[in-house]
C-alpha positions as CSV (number, residue, x, y, z in Angstrom):
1,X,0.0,0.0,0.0
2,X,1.8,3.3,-1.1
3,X,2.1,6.1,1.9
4,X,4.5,8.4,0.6
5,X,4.0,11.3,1.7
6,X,4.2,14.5,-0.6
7,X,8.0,16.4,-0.3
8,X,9.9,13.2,1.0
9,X,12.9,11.6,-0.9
10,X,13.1,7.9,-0.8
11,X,17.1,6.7,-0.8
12,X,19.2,3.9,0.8
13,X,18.9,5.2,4.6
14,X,14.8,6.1,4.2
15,X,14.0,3.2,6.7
16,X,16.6,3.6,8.7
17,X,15.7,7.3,9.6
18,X,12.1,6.0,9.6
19,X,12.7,3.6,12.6
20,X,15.0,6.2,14.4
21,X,12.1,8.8,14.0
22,X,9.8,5.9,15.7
23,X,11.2,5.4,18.4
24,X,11.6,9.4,19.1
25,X,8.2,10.6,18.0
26,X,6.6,7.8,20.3
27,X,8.8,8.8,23.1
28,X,8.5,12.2,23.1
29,X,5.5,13.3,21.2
30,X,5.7,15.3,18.1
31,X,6.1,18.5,19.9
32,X,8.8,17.1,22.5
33,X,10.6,15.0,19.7
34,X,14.4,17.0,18.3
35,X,15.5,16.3,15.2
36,X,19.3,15.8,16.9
37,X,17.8,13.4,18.7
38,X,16.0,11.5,16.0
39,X,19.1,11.6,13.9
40,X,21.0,9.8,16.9
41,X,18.5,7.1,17.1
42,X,18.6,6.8,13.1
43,X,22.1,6.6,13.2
44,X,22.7,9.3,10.3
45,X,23.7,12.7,10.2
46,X,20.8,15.6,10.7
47,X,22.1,16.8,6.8
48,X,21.5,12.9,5.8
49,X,17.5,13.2,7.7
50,X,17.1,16.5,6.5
51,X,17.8,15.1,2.6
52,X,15.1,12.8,2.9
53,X,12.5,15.1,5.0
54,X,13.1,18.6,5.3
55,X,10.9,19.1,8.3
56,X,10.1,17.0,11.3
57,X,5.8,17.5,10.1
58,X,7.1,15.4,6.9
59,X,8.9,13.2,8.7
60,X,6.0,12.6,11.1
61,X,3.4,12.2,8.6
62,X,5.6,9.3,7.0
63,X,6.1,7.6,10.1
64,X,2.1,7.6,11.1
65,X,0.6,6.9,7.7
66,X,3.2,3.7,7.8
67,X,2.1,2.5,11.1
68,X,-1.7,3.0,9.7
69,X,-1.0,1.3,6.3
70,X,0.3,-1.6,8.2
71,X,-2.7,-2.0,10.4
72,X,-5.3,-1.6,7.3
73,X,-3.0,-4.1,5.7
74,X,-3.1,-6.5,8.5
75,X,-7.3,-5.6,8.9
76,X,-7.9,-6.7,5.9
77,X,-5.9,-9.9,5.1
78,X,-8.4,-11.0,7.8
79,X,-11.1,-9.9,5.5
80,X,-11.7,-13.5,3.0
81,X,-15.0,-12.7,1.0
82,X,-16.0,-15.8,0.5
83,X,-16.6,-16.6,4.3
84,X,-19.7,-15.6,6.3
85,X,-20.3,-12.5,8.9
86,X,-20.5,-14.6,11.4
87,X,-16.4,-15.7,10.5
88,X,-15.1,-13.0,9.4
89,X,-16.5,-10.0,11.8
90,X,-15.0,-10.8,14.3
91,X,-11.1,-11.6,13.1
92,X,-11.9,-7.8,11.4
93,X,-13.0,-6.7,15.0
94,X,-9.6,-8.3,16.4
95,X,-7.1,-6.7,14.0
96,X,-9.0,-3.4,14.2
97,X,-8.6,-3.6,18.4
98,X,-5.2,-4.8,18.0
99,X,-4.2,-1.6,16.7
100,X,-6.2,1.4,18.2
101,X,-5.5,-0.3,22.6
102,X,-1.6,-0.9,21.2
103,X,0.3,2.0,22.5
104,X,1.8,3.1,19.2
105,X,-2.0,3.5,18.2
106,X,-2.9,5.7,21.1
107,X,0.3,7.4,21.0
108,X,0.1,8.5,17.4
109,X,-4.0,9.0,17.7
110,X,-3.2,12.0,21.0
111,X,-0.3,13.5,18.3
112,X,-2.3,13.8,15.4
113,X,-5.1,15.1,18.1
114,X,-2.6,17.9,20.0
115,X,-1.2,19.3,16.8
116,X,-4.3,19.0,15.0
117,X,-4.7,22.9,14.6
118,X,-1.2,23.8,13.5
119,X,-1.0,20.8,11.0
120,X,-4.5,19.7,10.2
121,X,-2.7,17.7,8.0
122,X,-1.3,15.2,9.8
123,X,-4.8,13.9,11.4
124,X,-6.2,14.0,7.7
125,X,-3.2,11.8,6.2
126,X,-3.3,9.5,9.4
127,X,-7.4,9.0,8.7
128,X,-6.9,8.4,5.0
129,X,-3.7,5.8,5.5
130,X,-5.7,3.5,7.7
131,X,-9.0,3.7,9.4
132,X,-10.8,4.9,5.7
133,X,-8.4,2.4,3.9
134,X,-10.1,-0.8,6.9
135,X,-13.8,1.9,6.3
136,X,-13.5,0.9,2.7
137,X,-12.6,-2.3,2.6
138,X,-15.6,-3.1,5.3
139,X,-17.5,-1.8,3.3
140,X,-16.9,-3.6,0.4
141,X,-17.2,-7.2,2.3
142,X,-20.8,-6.3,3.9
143,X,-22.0,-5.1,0.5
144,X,-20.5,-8.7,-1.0
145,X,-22.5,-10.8,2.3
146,X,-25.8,-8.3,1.5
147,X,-25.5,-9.9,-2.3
148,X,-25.6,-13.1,-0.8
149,X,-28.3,-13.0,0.9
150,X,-26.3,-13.2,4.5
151,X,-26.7,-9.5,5.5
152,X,-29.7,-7.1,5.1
153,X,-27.9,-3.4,5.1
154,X,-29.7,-0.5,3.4
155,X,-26.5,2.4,4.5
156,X,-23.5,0.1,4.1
157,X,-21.0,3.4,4.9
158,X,-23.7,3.8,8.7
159,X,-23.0,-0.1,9.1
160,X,-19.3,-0.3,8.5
161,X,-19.1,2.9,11.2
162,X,-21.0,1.0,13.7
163,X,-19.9,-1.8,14.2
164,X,-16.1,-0.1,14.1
165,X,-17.9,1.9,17.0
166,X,-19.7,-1.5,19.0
167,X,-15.9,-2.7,18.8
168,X,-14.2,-0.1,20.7
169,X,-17.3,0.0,23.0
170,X,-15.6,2.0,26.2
171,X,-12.2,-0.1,26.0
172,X,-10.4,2.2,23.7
173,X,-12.0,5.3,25.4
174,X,-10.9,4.6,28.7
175,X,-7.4,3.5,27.7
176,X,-6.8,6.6,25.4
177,X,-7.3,8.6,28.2
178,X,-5.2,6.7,30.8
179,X,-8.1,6.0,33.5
180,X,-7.5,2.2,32.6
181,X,-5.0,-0.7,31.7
182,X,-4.6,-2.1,28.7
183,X,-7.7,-4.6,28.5
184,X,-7.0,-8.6,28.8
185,X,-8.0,-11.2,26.6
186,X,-11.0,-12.0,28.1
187,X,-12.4,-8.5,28.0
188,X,-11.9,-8.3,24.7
189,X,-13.6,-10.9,23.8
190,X,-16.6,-9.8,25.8
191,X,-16.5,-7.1,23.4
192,X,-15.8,-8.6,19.8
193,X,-18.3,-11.1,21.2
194,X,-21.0,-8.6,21.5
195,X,-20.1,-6.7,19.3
196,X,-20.5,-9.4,16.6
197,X,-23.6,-10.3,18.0
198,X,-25.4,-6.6,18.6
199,X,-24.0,-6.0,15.0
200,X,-25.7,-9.6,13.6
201,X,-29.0,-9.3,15.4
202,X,-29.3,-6.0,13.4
203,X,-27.9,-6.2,10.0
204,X,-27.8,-10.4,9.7
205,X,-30.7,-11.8,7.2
């Protein structure tokens, strides 16, 4: 899936500075993060980082719509159309969790939300790289189990929201914010699990 962003040169250390502004970014925030500290983690020279991103807003874009490419990627190998709702909903409900309670999720989710107003970019490039990539792709797989006969949705977009929405239920709210642990296994199954089933007992035929 192609998430280059706009201004960036690709070249032999591209991953390298990548990985180095990873670990920075996540540790600091985007604010906190120093490009002398990001080329120290990198390994490279700041002339080397800046000749593949000249600003750290580039640099963080790349890095976020990467980590959001990856997690629509993994979303939707999950995603065989051939199999029923009652199969597939709730591996999609998995990889979807997997990524939004990790900490790299949450952590990139409050950047793109602090520096929202100076670089209303940033939350727009993380949206398009990942959750609308999954949207899309949900979308496509309940309009496929509608032609089948398996699913009765008359607003596929409304559908593929909600039940995005009856997966997160209050786990991702309350562990964004800090007021909670990550959740355990069992509690999120409690969720897929009704989430699957609120979502089935509405839309299944």
């Amino acid at each position: 899936m192609g998430t280059e962003t706009v201004g960036v040169r690709r070249g032999r250390k591209f991953e390298q500075v990548l990985e180095g502004a990873r670990s920075i970014f996540l540790r600091d925030g985007f604010e906190g993060a120093n490009v002398d500290d990001i080329a120290r983690a990198a390994g490279v020279s700041k002339a080397t980082l800046y000749s593949y991103f000249p600003d750290k807003r580039l640099l963080f874009m790349e890095m976020a719509s990467r980590q959001c490419a990856l997690q629509a990627d993994e979303a939707m190998l999950t995603i065989d159309p051939s199999r029923p709702p009652a199969e597939v909903l709730p591996l999609v409900a998995r990889s979807f969790l997997r990524f939004v309670l990790s900490e790299m999720g949450q952590r990139i989710f409050r950047i793109c939300i602090a520096e929202a107003d100076r670089f209303p970019d940033l939350g727009r490039q993380f949206y398009q790289s990942g959750p609308m990539t999954m949207h899309s792709k949900l979308v496509t797989y309940l309009a496929t189990a509608g032609e089948r006969g398996e699913l009765a949705i008359d607003d596929l977009e409304l559908a593929a929201d909600q039940f995005t929405e009856l997966c997160k239920a209050s786990l991702w709210t309350r562990c964004v914010f800090g007021v909670a642990e990550a959740p355990g296994e069992a509690e999120i199954a409690r969720t897929v699990d009704g989430a699957v089933a609120t979502f089935l007992a509405r839309y299944g035929s």
